[in-house]
C-alpha positions as CSV (number, residue, x, y, z in Angstrom):
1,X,26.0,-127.5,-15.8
2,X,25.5,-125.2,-13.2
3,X,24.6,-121.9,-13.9
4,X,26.8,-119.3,-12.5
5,X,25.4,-116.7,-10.8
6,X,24.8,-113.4,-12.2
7,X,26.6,-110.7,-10.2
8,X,24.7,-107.1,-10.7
9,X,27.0,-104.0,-9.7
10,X,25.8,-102.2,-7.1
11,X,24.3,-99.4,-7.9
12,X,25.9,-95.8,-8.1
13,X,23.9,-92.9,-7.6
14,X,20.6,-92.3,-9.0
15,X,19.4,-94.0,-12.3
16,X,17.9,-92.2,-15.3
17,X,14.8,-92.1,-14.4
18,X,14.9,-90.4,-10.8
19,X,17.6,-88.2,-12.2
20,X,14.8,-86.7,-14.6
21,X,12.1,-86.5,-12.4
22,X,14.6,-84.8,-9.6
23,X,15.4,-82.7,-12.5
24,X,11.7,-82.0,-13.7
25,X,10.7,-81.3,-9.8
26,X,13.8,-78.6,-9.2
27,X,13.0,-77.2,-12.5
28,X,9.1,-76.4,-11.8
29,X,9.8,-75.8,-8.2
30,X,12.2,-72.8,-9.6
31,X,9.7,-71.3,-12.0
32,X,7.4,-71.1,-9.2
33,X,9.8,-69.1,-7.0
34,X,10.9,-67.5,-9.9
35,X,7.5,-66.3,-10.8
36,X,6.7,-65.2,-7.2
37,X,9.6,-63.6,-6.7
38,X,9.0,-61.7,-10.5
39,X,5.3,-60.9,-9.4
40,X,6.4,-59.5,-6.6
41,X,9.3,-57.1,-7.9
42,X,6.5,-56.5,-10.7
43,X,4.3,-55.2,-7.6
44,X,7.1,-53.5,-5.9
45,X,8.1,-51.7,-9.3
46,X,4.3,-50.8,-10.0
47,X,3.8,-49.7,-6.2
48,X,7.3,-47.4,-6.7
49,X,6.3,-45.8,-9.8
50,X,2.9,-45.2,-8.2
51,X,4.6,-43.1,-6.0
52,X,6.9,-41.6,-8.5
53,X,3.4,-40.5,-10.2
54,X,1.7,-39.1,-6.9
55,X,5.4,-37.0,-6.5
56,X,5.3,-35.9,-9.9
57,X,2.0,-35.2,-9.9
58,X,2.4,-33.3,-6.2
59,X,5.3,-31.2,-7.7
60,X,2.9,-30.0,-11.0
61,X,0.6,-29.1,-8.8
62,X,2.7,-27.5,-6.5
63,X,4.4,-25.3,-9.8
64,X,1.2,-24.6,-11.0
65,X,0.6,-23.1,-7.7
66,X,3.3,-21.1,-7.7
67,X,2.8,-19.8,-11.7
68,X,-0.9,-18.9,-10.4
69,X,0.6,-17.2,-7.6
70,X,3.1,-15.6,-9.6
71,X,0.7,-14.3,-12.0
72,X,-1.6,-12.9,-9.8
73,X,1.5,-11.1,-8.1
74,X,2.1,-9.9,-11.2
75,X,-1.5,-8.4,-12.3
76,X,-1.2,-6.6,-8.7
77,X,1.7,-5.1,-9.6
78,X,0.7,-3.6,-13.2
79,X,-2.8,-2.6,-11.6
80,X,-0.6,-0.7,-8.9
81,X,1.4,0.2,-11.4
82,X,-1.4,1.9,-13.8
83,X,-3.3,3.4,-10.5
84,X,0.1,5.3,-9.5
85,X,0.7,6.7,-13.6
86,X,-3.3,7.5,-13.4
87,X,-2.1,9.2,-9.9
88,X,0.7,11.1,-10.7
89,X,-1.4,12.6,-14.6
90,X,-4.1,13.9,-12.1
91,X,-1.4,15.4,-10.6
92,X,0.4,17.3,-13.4
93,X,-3.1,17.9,-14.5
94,X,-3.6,19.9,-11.1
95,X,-0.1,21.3,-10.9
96,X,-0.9,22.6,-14.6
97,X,-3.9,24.2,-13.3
98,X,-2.3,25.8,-10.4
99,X,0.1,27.4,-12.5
100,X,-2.7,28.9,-14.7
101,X,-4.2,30.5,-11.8
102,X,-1.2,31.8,-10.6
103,X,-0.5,33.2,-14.5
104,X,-4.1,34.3,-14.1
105,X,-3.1,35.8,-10.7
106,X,-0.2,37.4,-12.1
107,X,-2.1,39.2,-14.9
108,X,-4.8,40.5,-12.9
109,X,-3.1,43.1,-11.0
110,X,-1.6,44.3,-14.2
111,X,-5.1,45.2,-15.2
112,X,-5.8,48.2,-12.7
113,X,-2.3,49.1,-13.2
114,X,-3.0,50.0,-16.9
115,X,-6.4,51.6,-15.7
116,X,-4.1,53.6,-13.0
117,X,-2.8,55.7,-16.2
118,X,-6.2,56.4,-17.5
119,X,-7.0,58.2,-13.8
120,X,-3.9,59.8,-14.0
121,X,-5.0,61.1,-17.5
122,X,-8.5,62.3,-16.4
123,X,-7.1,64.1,-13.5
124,X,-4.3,66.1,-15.4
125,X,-7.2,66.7,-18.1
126,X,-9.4,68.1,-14.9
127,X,-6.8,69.9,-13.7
128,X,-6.5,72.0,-16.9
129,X,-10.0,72.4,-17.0
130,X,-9.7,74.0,-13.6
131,X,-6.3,76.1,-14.6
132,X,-8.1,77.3,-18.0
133,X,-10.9,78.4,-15.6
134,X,-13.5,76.2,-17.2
135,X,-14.4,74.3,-13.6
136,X,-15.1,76.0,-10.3
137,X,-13.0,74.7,-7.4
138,X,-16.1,72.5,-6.2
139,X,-16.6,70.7,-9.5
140,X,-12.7,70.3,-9.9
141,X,-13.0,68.4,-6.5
142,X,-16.6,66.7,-6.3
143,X,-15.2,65.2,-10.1
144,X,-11.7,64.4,-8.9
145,X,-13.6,62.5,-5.8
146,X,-15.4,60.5,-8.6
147,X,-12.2,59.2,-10.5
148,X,-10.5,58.0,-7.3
149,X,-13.4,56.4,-6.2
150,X,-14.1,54.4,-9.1
């Protein structure tokens, strides 16, 4: 008996075996891309909020700045502020003493006024003395002289 032949299909695509180690090779082939390409966003997002930091940290320092600079402004202005209020009480102060002196002014010309009555006084009381025959017509004059010229 005569053995008949055994026919084997042809095969059809990849057996099991390749299939899995195609499989295993696109698999670790794709975490490696994957993980370079993660590293490297990592990097780029690191790098980026770097810079976010350095901007941040510009714009602080930039508002800090600025509040220095306003708060010096600021202390200018209120020592400005307190020079011009001591300015203007120095002068009230002086406008209060210029209208003393002028009060004082004012007043002292009263003075001979009221001593003006007194020599009127002392030259109607000479004159009686003079009319009552008491003084001589050089001693009525030599004292009238006297009270005029004081």
């Amino acid at each position: 008996m005569r053995r008949r032949p055994v026919v084997v299909a042809p095969r059809r695509g990849p057996n099991l075996l390749g299939a899995a180690a195609t499989t295993a090779v696109v698999v670790g082939t794709a975490s490696v891309v994957g993980n370079a390409m993660s590293g490297s966003a990592q990097q780029k997002q690191a790098a980026a909020a770097q810079q976010q930091a350095a901007a941040a940290a510009q714009q602080q320092a930039a508002l800090d700045a600025a509040g220095q600079q306003a708060v010096a402004e600021y202390q200018a202005q209120e020592a400005a502020a307190a020079q011009q209020q001591a300015l203007l009480d120095q002068q009230a102060a002086l406008q209060a003493q210029v209208a003393q002196l002028q009060a004082q002014q004012a007043a002292a010309p009263a003075a001979p006024a009221a001593a003006q009555p007194d020599k009127i006084t002392q030259l109607k009381e000479l004159a009686a003395l003079k009319d009552a025959g008491i003084l001589t017509e050089a001693e009525f004059n030599a004292e009238k002289a006297r009270i005029l010229a004081s």
